[in-house]
Backbone bond lengths (Angstrom), bond angles and torsions (degrees), N, CA, C in turn:
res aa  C-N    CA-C-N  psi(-1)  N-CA   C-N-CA  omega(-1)  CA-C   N-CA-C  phi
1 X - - - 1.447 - - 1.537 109.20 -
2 X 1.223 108.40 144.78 1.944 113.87 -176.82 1.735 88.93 -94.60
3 X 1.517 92.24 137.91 1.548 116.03 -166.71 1.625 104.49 -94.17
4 X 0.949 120.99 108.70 1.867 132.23 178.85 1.279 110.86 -122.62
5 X 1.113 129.85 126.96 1.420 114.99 -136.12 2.100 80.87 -148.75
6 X 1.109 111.26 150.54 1.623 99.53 165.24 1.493 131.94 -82.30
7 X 1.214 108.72 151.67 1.453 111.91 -171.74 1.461 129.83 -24.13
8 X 1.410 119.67 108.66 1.819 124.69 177.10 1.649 107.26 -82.34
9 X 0.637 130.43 132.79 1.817 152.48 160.89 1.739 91.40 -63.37
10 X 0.896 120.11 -47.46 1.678 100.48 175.28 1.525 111.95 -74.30
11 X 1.100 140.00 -1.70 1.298 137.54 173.85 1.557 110.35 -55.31
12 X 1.503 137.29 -42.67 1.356 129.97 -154.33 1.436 85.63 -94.97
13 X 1.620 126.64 -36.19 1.735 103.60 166.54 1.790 133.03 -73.75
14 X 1.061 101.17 -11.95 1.489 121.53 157.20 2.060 98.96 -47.34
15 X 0.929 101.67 -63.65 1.678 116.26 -162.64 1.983 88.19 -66.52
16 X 0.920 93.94 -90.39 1.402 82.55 172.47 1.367 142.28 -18.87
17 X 1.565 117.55 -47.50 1.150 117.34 148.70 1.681 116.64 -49.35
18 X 1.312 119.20 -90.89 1.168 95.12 151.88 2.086 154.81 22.25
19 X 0.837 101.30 -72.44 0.950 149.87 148.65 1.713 110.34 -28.51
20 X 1.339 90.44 -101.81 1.638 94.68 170.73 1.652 120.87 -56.09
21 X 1.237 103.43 -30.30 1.739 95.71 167.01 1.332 125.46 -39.29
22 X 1.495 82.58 -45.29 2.052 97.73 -157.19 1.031 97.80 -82.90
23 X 1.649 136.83 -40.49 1.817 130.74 -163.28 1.195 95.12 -31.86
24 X 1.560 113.15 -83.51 1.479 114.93 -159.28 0.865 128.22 -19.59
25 X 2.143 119.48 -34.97 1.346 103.81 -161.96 1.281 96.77 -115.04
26 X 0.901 130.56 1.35 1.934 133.84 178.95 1.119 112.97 -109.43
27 X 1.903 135.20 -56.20 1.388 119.64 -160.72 1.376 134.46 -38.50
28 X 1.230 123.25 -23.47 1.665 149.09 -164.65 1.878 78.99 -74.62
29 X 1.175 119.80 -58.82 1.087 114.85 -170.22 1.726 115.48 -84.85
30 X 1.130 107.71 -4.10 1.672 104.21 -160.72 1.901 108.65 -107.66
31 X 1.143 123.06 156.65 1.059 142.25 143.73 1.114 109.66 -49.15
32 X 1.386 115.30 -87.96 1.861 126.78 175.02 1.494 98.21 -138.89
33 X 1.714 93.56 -172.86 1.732 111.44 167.41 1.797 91.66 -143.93
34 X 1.476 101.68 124.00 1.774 128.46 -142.77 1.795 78.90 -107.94
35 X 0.885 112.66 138.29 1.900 138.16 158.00 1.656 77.93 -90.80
36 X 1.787 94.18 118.01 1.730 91.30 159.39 1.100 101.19 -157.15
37 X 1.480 135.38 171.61 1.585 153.75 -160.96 1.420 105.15 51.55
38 X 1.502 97.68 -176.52 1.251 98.11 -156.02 1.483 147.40 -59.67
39 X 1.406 114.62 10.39 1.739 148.89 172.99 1.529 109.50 -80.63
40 X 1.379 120.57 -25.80 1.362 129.71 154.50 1.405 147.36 -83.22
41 X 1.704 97.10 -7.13 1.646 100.66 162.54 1.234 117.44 -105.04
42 X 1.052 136.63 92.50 1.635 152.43 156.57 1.839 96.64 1.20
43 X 1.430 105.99 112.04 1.756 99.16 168.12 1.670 94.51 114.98
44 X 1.554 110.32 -22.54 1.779 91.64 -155.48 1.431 107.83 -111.19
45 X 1.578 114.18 143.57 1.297 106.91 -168.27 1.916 108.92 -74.77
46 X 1.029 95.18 -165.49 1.645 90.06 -178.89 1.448 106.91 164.51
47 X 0.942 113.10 171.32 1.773 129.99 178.66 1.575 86.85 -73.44
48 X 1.577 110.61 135.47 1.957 116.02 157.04 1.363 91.30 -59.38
49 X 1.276 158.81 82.52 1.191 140.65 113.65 1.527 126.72 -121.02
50 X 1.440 106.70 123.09 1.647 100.65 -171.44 1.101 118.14 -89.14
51 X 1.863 111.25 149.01 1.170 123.43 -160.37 1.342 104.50 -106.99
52 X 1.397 126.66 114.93 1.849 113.98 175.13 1.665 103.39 -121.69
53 X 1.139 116.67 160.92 1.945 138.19 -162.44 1.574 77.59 -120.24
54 X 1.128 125.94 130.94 1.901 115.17 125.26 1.415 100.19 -117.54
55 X 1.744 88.11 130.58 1.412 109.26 170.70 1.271 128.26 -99.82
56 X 1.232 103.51 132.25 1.608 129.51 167.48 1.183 120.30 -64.49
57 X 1.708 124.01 149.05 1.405 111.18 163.96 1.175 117.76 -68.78
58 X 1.503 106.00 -45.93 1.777 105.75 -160.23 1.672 98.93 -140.94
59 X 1.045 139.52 166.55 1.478 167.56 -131.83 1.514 77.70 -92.91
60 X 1.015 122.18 -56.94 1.853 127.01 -159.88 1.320 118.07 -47.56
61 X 1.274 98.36 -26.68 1.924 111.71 -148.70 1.531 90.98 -96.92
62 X 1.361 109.37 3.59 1.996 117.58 -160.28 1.654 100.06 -77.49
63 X 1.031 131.03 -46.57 1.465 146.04 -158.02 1.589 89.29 -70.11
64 X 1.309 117.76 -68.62 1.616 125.05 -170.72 1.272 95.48 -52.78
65 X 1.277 125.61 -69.05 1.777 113.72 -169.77 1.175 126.55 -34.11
66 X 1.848 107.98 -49.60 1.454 118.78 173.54 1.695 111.35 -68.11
67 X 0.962 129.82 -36.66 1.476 114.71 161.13 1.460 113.26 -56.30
68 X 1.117 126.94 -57.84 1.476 110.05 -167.96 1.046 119.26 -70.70
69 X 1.955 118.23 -32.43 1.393 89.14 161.46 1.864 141.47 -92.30
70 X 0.857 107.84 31.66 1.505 146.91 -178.27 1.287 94.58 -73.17
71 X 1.795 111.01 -74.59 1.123 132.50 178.11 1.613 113.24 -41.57
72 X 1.288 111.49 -35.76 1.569 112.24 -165.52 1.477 76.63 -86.90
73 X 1.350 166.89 -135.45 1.312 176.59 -156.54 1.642 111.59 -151.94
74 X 1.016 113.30 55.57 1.469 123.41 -168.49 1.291 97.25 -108.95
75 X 1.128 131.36 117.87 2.023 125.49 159.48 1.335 117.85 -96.75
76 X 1.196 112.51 118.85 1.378 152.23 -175.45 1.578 94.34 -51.39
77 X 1.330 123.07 116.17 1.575 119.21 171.47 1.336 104.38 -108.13
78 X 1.326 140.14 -3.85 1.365 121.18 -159.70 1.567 119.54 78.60
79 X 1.297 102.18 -179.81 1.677 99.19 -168.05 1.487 96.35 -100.85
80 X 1.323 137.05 43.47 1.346 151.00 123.34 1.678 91.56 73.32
81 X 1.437 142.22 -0.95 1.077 154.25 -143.00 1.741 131.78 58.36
82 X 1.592 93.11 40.49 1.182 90.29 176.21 1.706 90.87 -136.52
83 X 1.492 101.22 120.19 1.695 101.19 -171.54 1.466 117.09 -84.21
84 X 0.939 103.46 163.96 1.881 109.68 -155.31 1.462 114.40 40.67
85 X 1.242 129.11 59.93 1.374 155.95 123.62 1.813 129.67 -120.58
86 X 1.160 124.85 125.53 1.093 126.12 178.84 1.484 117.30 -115.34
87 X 1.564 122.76 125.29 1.490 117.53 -165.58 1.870 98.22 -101.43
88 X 1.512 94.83 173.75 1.225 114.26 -179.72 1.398 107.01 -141.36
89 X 1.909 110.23 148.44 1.635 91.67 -176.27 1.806 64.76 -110.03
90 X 1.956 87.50 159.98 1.828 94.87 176.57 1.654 92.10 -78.04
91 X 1.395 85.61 178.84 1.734 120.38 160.91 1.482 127.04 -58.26
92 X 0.680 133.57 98.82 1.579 131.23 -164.77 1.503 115.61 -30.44
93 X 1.237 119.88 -45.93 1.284 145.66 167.84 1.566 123.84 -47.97
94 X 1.691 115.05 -25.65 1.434 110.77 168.71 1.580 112.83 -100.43
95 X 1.365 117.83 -169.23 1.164 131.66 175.30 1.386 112.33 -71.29
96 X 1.867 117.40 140.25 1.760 101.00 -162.25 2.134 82.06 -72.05
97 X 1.888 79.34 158.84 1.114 127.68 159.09 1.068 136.85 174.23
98 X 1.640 138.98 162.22 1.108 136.98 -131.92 1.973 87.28 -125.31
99 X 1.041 112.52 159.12 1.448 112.02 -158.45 1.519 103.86 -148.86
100 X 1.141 131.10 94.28 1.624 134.69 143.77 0.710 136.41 -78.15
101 X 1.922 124.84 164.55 1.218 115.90 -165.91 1.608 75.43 -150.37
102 X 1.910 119.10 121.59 1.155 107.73 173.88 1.389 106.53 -156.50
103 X 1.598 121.63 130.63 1.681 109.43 -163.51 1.215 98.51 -86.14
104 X 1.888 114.43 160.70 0.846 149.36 -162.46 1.088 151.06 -64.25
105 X 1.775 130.14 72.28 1.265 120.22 -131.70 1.767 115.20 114.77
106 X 1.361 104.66 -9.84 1.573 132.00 -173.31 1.293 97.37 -72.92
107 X 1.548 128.50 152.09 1.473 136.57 160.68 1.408 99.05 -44.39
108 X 1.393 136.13 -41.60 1.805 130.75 -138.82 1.248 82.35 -126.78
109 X 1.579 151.69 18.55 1.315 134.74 131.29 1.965 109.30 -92.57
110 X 1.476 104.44 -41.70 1.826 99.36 175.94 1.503 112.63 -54.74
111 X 1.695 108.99 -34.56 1.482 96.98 -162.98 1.829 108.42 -80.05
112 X 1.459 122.18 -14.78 1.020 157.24 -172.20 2.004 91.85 -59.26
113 X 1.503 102.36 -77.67 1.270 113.46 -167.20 1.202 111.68 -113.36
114 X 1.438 145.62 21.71 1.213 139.58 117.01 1.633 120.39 -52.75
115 X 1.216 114.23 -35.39 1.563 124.01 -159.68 1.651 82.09 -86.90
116 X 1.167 138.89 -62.40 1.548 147.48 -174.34 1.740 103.01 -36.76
117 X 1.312 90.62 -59.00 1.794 101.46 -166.24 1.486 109.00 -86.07
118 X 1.475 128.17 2.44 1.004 136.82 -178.47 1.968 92.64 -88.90
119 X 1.363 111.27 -64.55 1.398 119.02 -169.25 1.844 94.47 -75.05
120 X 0.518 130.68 16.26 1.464 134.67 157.59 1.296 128.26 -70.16
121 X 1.498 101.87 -41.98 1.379 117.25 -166.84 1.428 110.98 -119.40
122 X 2.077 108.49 -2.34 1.531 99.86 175.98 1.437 105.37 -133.42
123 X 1.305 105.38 114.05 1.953 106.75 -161.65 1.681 101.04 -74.48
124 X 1.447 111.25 -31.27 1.266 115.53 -166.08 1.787 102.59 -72.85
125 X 1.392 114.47 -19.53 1.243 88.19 167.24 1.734 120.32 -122.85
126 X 1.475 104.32 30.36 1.388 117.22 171.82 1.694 98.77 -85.35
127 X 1.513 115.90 -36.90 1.725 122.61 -171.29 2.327 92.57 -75.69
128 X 1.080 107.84 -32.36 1.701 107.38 -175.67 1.607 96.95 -79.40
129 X 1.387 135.12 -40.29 1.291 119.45 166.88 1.640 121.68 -76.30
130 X 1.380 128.30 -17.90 1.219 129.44 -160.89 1.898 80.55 -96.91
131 X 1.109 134.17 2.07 1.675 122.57 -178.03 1.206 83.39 -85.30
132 X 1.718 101.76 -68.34 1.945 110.18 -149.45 1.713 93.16 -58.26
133 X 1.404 147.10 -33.97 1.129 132.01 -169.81 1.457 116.29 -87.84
134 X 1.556 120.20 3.11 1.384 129.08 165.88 1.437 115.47 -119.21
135 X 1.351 134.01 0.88 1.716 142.25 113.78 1.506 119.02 -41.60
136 X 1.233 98.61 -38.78 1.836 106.44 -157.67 2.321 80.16 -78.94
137 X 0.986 118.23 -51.66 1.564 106.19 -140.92 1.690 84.29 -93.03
138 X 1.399 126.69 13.45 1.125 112.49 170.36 1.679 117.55 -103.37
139 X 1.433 102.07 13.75 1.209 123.07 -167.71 1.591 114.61 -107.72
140 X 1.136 109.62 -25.17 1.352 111.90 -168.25 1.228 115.11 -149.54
141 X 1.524 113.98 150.16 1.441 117.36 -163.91 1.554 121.47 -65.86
142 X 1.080 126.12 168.82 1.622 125.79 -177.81 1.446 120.76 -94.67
143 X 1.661 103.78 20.12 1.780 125.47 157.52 1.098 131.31 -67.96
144 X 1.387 133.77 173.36 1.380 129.75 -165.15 1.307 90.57 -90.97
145 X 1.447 161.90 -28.43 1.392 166.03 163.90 1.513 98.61 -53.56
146 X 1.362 108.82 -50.68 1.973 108.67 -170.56 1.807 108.98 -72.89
147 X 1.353 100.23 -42.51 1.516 111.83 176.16 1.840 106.46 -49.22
148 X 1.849 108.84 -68.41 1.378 98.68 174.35 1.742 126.34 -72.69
149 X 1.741 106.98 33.31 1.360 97.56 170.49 1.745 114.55 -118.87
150 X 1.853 81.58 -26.52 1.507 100.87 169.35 1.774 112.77 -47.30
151 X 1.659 94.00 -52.72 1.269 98.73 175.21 1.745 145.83 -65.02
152 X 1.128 92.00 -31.81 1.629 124.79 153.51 1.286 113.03 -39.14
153 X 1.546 111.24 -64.04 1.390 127.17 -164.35 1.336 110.46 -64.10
154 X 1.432 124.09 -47.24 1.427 121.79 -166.76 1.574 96.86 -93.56
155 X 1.432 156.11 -5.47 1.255 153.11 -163.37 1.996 106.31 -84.54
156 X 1.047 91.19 5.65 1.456 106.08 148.25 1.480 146.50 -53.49
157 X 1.540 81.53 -79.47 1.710 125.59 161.37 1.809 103.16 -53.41
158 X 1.400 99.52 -62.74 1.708 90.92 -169.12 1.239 121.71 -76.69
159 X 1.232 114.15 -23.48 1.750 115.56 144.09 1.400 133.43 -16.80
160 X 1.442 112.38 -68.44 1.272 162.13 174.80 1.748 93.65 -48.54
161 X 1.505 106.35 -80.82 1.853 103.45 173.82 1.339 118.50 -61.60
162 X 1.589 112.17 -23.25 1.740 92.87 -176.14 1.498 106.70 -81.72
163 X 1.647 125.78 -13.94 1.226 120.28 -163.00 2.017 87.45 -91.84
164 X 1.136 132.17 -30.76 0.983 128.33 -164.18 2.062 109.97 -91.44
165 X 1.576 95.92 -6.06 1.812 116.69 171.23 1.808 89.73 -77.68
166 X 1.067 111.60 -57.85 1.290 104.31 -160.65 1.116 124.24 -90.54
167 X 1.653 119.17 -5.05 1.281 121.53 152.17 1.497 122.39 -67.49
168 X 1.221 113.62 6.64 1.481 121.64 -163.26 1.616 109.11 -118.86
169 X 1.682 98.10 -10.68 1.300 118.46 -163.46 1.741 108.33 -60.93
């Protein structure tokens, strides 16, 4: 079973930690490094694993990022099929989290932090996604088959808030 657990108050220092690891070796290159999905809206349940974006200005700056963090022990996954996003698996050695790299202004940085800052500001539908995503992980195994069904399943719902984030935009 995939573990979704309700909202921790240590989650936004999780990111932070985080966070400060990475400046050193990215800011020169970055826009920011974004607290995003569901570990960043205060109230919402979610997988313990944090999700962070560092953003790029432009497409160019993409190659250097992925080397350096390569360099730090980062493995390069590709854009996992979501274009103009690039994933990273961490280092064995830190705390899990999930790691992007997506420039600024991109579909897979707006949908990122529109959808964040959308459930930010609407509790009533952070408690309607934190159901379907604690139905959803009681359903399916904690495999790479259960993971992309978990995910499947609720891309409904987040549809639904990102079109209703950006109608608000």
């Amino acid at each position: 079973m995939i573990v979704v657990r309700g909202y921790d108050p240590q989650w936004p220092q999780r990111f932070e930690e985080l966070r400060r690891l990475l400046a050193p070796h990215v800011m020169d290159l970055a826009v920011s490094i974004e607290h995003v999905g569901s570990t960043s809206v205060p109230g919402c349940a979610a997988k313990p694993i944090i999700d962070l974006d560092i953003v790029v200005p432009a497409a160019s700056a993409m190659a250097e990022l992925i080397e350096r963090l390569t360099r730090q022990g980062y493995l390069h996954e590709g854009d996992l099929g979501i274009r103009g996003r690039e994933a990273f698996q961490q280092p064995p050695a830190l705390p899990e989290h999930h790691l992007y790299a997506v420039i600024a202004g991109s579909k897979p940085h707006l949908d990122h932090v529109l959808l964040r800052d959308y459930l930010r500001l609407r509790p009533d539908e952070v408690e309607r996604y934190s159901a379907l995503k604690v139905a959803l992980a009681q359903r399916f195994p904690a495999d790479r088959a259960g993971r992309a069904a978990y995910s499947a399943a609720k891309s409904d719902l987040v549809e639904e808030l990102l079109a209703k984030s950006s109608a608000r935009g």
